[in-house]
N, C-alpha and C positions, 0 to 999 in steps of 0.2 A: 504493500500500500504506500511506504516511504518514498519509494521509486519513481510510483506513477506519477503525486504528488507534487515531487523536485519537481520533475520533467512538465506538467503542466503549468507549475505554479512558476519554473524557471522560463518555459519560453513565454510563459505570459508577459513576468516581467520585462524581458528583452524589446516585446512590442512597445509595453509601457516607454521603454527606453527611446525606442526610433520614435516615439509619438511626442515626447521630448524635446527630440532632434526636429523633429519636424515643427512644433511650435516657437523651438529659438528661432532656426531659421525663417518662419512666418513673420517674427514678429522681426527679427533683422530687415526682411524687406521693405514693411512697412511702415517701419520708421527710417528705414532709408528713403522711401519713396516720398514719405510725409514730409522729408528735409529738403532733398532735392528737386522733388518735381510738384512737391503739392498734394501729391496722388498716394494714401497710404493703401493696404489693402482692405477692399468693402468689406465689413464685418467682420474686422481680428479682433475686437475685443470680444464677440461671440466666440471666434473658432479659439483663442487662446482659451478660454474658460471652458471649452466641449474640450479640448485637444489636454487642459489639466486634470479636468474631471476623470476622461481615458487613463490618463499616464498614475493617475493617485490608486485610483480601483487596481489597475494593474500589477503596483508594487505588493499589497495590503498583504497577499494571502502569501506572497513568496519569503516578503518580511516575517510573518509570524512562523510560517516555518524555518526558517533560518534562526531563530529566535532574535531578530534584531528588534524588534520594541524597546522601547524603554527600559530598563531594569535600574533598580535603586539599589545597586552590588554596596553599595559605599556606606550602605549602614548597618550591611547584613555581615562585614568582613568578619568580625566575632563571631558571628553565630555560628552552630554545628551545620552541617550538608541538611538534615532533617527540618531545619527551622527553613535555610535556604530552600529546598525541595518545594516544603509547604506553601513556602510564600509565592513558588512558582504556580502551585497550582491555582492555590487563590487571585494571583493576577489571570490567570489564562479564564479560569470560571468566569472572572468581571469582566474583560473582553469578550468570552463569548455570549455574556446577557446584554453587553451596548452593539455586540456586531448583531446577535437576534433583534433585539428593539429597531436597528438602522435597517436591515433589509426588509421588516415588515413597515417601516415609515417608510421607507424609497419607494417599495411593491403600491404601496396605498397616493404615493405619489404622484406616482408614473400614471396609474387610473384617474387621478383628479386631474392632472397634466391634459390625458388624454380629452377626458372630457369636456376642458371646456376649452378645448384646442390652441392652447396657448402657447406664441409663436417668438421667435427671439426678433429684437427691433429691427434690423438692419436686412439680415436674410431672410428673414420670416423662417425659419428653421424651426419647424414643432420640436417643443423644451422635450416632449416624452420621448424622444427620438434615442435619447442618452439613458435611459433611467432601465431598459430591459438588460443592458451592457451591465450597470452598476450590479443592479438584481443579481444577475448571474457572478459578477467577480463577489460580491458579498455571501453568497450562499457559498461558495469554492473558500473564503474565507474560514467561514462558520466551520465546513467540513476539517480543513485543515487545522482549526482551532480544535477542534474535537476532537484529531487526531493529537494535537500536541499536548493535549487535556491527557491523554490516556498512557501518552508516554511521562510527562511529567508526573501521574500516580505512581506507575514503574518506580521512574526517580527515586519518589517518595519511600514507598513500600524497598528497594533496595539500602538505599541509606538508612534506615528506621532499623533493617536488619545488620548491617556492621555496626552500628555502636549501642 
């Protein structure tokens, strides 16, 4: 299950990555263009903010399995592996009730979006356009949070037995 997960959660974030690339470069042009000719690109503050949106959902799930979040290592330096373990799982459990909360207010989003068809200013780009992409990289999230939930018990349950 490890495996699949890298391999998805790693090329996802790569995309994330070019979609990145792809928005500096956006926004270079059109602030080049805005300086030089007058002429920036029609609706890059929409495509920067659709083009962050992609690149953030993308990183989320490959971050948490790598465990790069946050971690508060600098207070736990005393403590035993067992106190450290717990407090891992206790963060991963709190992550995975704001990542459940988030993808059921996104999913609820995306239907109010759709419904009353609300369009970005400049492209007229329907806002729900982005929110089925987020749903999905947030549920890939959730799973992999569950998955790191189960290995963090491990953790636990192994440390608790050496001392």
């Amino acid at each position: 299950m490890g495996r699949i997960l890298y391999r998805i959660t790693a090329a996802l974030a790569i995309f994330g990555g070019f979609v990145v690339g792809a928005v500096a470069l956006m926004t270079t042009i059109s602030v080049t263009g805005r300086a030089a000719l007058s002429m920036p690109v029609p609706g890059d503050v929409e495509l920067i903010e659709i083009g962050t949106n992609t690149a953030v959902f993308a990183f989320l799930p490959f971050c948490q399995l790598m465990r790069g979040n946050v971690i508060v290592d600098f207070f736990l330096t005393w403590a035993p592996q067992t106190v450290k373990s717990a407090c891992d799982v206790l963060g991963t459990l709190l992550y995975l009730l704001v990542g459940s909360i988030l993808t059921w207010r996104l999913t609820h989003g995306a239907f109010e979006m759709y419904e009353f068809a609300e369009t970005t200013g400049t492209l007229a780009i329907p806002r729900w356009y982005s929110f089925p992409y987020g749903v999905a990289c947030m549920a890939l999230l959730l799973i992999v949070t569950l998955y790191t939930l189960v290995n963090n018990i491990s953790e636990t349950r192994a440390a608790s037995a050496h001392e």
